[in-house]
N, C-alpha and C positions, 0 to 999 in steps of 0.2 A: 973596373975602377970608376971610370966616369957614370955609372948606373947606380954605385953607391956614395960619390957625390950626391949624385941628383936626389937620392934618397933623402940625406941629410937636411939639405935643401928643403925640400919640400916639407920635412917634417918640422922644420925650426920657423916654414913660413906655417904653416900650420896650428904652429904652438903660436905666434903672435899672433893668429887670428884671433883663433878661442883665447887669447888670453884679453886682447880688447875688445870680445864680445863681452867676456867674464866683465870688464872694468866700464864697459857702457851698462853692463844690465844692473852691475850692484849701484854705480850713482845713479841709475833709472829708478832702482827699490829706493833709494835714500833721502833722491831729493823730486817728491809726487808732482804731478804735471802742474797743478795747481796753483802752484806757486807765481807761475808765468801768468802776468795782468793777461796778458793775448789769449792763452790758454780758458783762461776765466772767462772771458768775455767771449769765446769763440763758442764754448760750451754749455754756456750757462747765459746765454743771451737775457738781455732784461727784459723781453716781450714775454717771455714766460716764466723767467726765476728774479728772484730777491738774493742777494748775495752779501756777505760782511764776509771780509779781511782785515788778520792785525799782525802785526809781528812785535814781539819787546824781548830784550835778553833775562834772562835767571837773572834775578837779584843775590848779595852775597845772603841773605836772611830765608830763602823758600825754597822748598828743593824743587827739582825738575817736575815733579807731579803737580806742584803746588802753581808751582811758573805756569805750567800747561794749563790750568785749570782756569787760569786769570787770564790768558791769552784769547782762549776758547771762549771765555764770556765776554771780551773785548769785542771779538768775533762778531759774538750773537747780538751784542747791542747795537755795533756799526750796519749790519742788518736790520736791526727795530726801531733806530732810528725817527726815518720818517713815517713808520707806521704810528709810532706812539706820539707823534705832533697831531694826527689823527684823531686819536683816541683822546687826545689832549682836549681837541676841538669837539668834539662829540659832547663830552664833561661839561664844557663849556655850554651848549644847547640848554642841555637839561637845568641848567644852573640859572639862563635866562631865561626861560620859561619857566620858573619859579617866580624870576620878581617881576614878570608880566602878571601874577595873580594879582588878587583884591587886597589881603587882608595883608597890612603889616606884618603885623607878628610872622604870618607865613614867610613871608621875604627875609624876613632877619634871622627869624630861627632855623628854617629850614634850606636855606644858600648852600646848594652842592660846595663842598671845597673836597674835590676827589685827587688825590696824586696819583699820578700816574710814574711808576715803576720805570726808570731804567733796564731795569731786568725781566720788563715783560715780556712772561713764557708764552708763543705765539705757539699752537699747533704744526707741525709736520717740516721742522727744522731742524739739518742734520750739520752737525760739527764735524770736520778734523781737525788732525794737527800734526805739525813734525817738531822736531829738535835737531837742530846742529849747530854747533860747535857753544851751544850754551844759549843759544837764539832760538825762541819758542816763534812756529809757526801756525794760524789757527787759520780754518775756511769755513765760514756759517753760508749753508744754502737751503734753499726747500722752494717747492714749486709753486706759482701763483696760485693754479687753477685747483691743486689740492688743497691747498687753504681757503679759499672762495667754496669750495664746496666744503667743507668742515664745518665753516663758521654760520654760512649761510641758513643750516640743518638745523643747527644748534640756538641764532638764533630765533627762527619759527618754534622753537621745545621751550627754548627760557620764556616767549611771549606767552604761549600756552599756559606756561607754568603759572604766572604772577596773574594772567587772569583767574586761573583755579581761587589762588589764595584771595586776590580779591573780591572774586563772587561770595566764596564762603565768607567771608567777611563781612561784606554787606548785610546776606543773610544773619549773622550773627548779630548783628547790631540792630539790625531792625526786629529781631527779638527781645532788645537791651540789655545782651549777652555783653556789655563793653570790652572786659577784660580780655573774653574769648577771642572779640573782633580784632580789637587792640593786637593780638599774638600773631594773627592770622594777615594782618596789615606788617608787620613786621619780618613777617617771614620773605614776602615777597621783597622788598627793600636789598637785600645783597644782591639778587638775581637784577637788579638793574642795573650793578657794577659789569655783570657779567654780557647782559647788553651791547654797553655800553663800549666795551672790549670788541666786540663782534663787529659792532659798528663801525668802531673807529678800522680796525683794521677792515674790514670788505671796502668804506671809503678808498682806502691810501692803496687797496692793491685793484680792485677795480675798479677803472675811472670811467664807466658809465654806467655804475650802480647812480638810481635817482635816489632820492626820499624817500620814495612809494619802497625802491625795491630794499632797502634800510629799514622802511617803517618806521622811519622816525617820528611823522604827526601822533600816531600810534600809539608807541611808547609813549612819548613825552604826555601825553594824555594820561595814561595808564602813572604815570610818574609823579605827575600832579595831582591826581586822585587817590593816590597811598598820602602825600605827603598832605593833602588839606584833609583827609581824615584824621594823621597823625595829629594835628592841631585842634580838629576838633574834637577827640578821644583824649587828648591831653587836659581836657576842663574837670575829668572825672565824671564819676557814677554820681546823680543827684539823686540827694534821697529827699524825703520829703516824710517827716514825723510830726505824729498827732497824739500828743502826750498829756493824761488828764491824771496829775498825781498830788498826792495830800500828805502830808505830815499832821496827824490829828488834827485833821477838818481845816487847815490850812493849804492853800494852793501851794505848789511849789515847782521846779524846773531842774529840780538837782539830775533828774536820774536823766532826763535829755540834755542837759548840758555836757553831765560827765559820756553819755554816749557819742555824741556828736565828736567829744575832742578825740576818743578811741577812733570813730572812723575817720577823721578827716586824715589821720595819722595811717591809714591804709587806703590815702588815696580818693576818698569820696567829697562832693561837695554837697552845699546844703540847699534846699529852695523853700521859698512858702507858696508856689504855686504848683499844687498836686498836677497841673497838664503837662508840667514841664519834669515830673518825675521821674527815673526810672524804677526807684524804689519807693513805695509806701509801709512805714512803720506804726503802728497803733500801739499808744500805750495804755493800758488802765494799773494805778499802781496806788498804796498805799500804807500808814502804819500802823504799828499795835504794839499795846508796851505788852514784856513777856514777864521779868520779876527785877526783883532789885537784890543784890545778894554779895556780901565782903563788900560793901561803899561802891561798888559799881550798879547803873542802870544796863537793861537789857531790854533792845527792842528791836523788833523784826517786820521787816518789809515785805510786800508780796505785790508782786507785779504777773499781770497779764501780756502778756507780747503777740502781736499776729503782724506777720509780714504779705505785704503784695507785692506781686510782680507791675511795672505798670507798661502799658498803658492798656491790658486787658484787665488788670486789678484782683489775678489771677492770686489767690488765698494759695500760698505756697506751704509756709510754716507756722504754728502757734504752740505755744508754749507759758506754762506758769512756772514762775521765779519766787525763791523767797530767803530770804538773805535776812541773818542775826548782826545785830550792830550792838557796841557798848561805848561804854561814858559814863565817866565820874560823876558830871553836874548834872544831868537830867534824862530823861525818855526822851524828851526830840534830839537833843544831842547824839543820843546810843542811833535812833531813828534817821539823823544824816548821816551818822556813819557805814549805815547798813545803806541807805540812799548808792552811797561812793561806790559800795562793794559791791553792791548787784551788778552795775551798769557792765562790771567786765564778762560774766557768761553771758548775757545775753546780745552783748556783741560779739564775742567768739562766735554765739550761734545763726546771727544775721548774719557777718561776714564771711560763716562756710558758704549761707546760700549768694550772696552777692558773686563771690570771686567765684564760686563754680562754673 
């Protein structure tokens, strides 16, 4: 009797065991260690990790996914926080080492105004989250020295990179490729957001990165040299025309005037000094009545065209034009109106070879 007492006993002390192990392990699943600031900070010390914590309840308007979603990026931002004061400050560099240039215009037009993102996406930052009782919990962490190396990699490749584009660029221009340079100047211009990101964060997480190990003199170098190109690219392709055209034995300027307003409308300007040209155009051009027929005049223009490249004066294209023009009241009339008409192919065909 007393052996199946004891039995009973032991079996009912048994069952409350397991059953408050059972009720430690499911509030252990429920509510993650994380949660505890001590826990955080025991585990995720700040000599090696970055860490954001948030908590806010479901709203009656979002569901639990929706709550979790905004909790977790609460998370991420109390994390990015002081990185992006950083990055902030980086912006800020590049933005005064612009108006330390020469030239006004460069300083007014070209003034970094970069935002910088509350929701900047940092490399190798991991979230959780929990929910109870309607109260979303979020943990943003990720390791210093993984991100320091990430960023660091990246960017020595982005410097790389915008030197590429730069070089080719120079190269293209000092061919008086403009347009080509111009693309080539442009292209590297995002990648120094991207920089600039690298920077600001390797600053704010390691605090004896120099300059040197930033590369900031560097950049900002490379920064000002995209950006006083863009200024000077911004003046346009000059062309420089030498136009000898007659309206029966009469001097005239029709057909380089009407030309000059088609290019400037794609971008070109104009010089009278051939050293300062990129383009040279020659015109020889002239008219001729053709017949007169139903009260209308008919007369036809024929123009010579040859283009240079400058400053080697390299004979690129040449080409003859001839264009019929008409008018009620006379032959010169019919002959400016063929003047008007020509001027549009043979700028079509200058400005394949310019923009190419």
């Amino acid at each position: 009797m007393k052996i199946r007492i004891f039995n009973e006993k032991f079996k009912y002390t048994v069952l409350a065991v397991l059953l408050l192990i059972s009720i430690k392990s499911v509030k252990s699943q429920s509510e993650p260690a994380w949660m505890m600031e001590g826990w955080r900070s025991e585990q995720y010390p700040t000599s090696v990790y970055i860490t954001g914590f948030a908590q806010d309840g479901k709203n009656n308007k979002e569901t639990i996914a929706e709550a979790t979603e905004r909790v977790k990026n609460i998370a991420r931002a109390n994390l990015s926080e002081g990185i992006i004061a950083s990055v902030q400050s980086v912006s800020d560099s590049y933005s005064q080492s612009v108006l330390e240039g020469d030239k006004e215009t460069v300083k007014e037009t070209f003034k970094s105004e970069i935002q910088v993102s509350t929701n900047l996406e940092i490399n190798g930052i991991r979230v959780e989250s929990f929910v109870k009782d309607n109260i979303v919990y979020g943990f943003a962490y990720a390791n210093k020295y993984e991100i320091i190396g990430y960023y660091k990699s990246n960017l020595n490749m982005q410097i790389q990179q915008i030197e590429g584009f730069i070089n080719t660029a120079l190269e293209l221009e000092k061919n008086n490729e403009k347009n080509k340079a111009k693309a080539e100047f442009e292209k590297a211009l995002p990648l120094f957001d991207q920089v600039k990101t690298a920077q600001g964060i390797l600053s704010a997480l390691d605090k004896n990165a120099t300059d040197d190990d930033l590369k900031m003199k560097k950049t900002m170098e490379l920064y000002n040299e995209v950006i006083q190109a863009k200024a000077r690219l911004a003046q346009g392709i000059f062309v420089y025309i030498n136009s000898n055209e007659l309206i029966f034995g009469e001097e005239t300027t029709a057909l380089e005037n009407h030309l000059k307003a088609i290019l400037a409308e794609n971008g070109c300007s104009f010089t009278e000094d051939e050293i300062t040209a990129d383009w040279k155009i020659d015109i020889i051009a002239s008219s001729r009545e053709y017949n007169y027929s139903n009260n209308v005049y008919f007369s036809y223009v024929d123009a010579e065209v040859k283009l240079f490249k400058a400053p080697s004066d390299k004979h690129v294209y040449q080409n003859e034009f001839t264009q019929k023009g008409a008018h009620s009241k006379s032959y010169r009339f019919a002959a400016k109106n063929a003047y008007d008409e020509i001027s549009k192919p043979i700028s079509e065909k200058i400005l394949t070879w310019i923009n190419n």
